[in-house]
N, C-alpha and C positions, 0 to 999 in steps of 0.2 A: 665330449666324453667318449673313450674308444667301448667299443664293444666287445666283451671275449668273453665267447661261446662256454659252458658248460657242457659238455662232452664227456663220455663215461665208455670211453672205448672197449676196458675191458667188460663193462657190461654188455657191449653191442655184440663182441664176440663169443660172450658166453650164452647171448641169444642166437646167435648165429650154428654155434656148438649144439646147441638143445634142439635148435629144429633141424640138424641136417643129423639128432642122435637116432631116429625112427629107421633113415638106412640099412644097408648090410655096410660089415666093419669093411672098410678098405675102400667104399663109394666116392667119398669124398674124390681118393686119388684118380676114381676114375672120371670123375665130373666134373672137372674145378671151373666150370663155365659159371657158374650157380655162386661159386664164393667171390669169384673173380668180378663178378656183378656187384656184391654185394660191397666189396672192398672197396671199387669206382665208385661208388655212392657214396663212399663213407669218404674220401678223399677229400672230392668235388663240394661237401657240405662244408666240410672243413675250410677249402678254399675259400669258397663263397663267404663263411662268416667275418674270416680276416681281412677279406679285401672291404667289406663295410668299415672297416677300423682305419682311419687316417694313418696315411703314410708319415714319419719323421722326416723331417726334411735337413739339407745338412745346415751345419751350423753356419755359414758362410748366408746361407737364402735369408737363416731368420734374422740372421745381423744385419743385413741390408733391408729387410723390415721394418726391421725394430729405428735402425735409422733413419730413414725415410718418416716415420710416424713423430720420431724426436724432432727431425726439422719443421715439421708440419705444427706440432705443438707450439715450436717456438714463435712462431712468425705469428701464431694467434695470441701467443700471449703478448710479443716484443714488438708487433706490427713487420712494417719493412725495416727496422733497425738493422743496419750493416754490421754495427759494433759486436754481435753477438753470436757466437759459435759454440752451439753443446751438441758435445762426442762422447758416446757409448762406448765403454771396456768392452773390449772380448767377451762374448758368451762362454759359460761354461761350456767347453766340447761334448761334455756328456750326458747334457741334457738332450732329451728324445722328443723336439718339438717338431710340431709341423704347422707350414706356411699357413696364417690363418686367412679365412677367406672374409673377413671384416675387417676394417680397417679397428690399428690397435689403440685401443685406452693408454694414456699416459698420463700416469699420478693421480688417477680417477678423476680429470680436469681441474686437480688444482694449481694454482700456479708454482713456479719456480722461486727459490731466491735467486735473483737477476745478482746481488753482492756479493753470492759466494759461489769458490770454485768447484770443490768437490761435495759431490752430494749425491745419494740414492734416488734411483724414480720408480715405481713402480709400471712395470709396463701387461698391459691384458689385455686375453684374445677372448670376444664374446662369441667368438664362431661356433662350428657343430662340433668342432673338437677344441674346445677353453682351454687353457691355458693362462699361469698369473706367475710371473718373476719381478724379479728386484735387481735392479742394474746401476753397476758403479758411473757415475757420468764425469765429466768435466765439464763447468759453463764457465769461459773465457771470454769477457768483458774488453772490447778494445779502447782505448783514449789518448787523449795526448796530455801527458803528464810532465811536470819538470825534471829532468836529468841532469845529472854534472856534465857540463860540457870539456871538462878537462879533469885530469884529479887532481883531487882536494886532499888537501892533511891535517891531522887532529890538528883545531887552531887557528885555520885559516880563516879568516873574516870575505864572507860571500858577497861578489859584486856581479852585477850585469853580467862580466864577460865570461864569470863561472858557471853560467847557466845555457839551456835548451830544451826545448820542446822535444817529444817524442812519444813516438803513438807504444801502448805499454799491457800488456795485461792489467789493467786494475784489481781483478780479483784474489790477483797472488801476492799484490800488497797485505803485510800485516798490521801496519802501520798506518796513519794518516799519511797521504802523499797530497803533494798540490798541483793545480792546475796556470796559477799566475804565476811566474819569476817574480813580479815583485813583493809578492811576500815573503821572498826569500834573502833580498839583498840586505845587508850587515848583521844581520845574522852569522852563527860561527859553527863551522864543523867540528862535531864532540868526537867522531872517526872517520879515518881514512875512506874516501870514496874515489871508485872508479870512473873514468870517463864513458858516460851513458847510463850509469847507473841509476834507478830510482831514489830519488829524496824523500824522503819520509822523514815523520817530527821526530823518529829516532836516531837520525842523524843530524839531528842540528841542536844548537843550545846558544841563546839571546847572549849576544856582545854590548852587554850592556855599558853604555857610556853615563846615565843617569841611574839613581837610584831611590827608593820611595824616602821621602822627608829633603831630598834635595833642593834649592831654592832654584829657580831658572828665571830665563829671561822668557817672557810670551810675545810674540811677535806676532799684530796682526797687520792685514792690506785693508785700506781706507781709503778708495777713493785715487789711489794711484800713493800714497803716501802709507810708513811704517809707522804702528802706534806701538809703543810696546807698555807692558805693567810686569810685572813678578807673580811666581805664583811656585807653591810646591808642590812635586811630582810624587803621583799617589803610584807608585810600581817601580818595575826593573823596563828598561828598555835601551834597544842600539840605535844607533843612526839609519834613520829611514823608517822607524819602524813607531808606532802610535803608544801613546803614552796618557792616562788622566790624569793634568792639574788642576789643579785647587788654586784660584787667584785669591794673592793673601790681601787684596781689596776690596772685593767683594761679595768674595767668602766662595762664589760660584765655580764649577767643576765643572772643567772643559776637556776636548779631546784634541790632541796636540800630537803633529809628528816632530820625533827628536832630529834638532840639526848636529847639535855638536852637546857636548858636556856642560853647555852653559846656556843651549836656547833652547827653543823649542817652538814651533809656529802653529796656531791657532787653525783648527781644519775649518773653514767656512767661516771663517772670520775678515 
């Protein structure tokens, strides 16, 4: 908290005025040793009270503070996590802080959302001169995510060779994105994507080859030999991609990836 003096100058001088009024008129001009004293005192208190009062510091000190406390925060709440980077906006220039001599509160130890990018923290100085703001941040999440590795146009049916890895902001996804390719292959782009681009469920939509009430063939492995039965497909789904049949034999509901518009192969069968 700064401190600032109550001071009543003109009162000082009008004491000042009453005790030099006992003179003869015109003393003053001949004495000014006596006022001149009194003025220096009055100065030097002056002085004295301000310099108790914390200096502001420029805005460049408390943002490198204030930073320093945010990385510090993070690593206790994320451990040594690599993946994780939050950056503090600009301080207001005209705020009149000064460097706190404790180290600073960040969000009153609560944690962060580590999922989202922008978001406020509250940042506070317990020091002898406190201080308490609110600061715009960015927490940017790094990972490797699926990309288009070439572009795609509304329509295209997705294979292996249309896909890649790449490390990504996850944060600034709005979308689900994914981390395998193969959950993306026969699948079909609903829009145009760029080469490198993030995949998200908003860009895709199932190339379905079967369809719910369809009859299929179920293929399973026995032993090094193919058994198969029939059974009808409880959904929509493309090639490559998991499907639930219903075997019209034994009534039981299995999970089965589609091979073509007419099988389908029995997972762990």
């Amino acid at each position: 908290m700064q401190f600032k003096p109550c001071l009543q100058p003109l009162s000082l001088m009008s004491h000042i005025s009453s005790s030099f009024g006992m003179l003869p008129r015109g003393s003053l001009r001949r004495r000014p040793t006596g006022l001149a004293v009194v003025l220096t005192a009055f100065t030097m208190l002056l002085a004295a009270s301000q310099a108790g009062a914390a200096t502001p510091a420029s805005p460049d000190s408390v943002q490198a503070q204030v930073a320093t406390a945010m990385d510090r925060f993070l690593k206790q709440q994320g451990g040594a996590r690599g993946d994780l980077t939050l950056r503090a906006d600009r301080l207001d220039p005209r705020l009149r802080l000064s460097i706190c001599d404790q180290a600073l509160e960040i969000n009153e130890g609560r944690p962060l959302n580590l999922n989202r990018g922008r978001q406020t923290v509250k940042v506070s100085c317990h020091g002898s001169s406190p201080w308490r703001i609110y600061v715009p941040v960015e927490l940017t999440r790094r990972q490797q995510a699926v990309v288009a590795a070439r572009p795609l146009a509304s329509g295209d049916v997705i294979t292996a060779a249309d896909l890649s890895l790449a490390t990504v902001d996850a944060n600034r996804a709005r979308q689900r994105y994914y981390t395998d390719p193969r959950e993306l292959i026969g699948m079909m782009a609903t829009q145009p994507l760029q080469s490198g681009q993030l995949i998200t469920a908003r860009n895709l939509g199932v190339n379905a080859v079967v369809d719910r009430g369809d009859v299929v063939s179920i293929q399973a492995g026995k032993g090094g030999f193919i058994v198969g039965s029939t059974g009808e497909v409880q959904g929509r789904a493309g090639v490559g991609q998991r499907v639930r049949v219903k075997n019209t034999h034994s009534g039981k509901i299995i999970e089965a990836v589609v091979v073509d518009s007419r099988t389908v192969e029995a997972i762990g069968g």
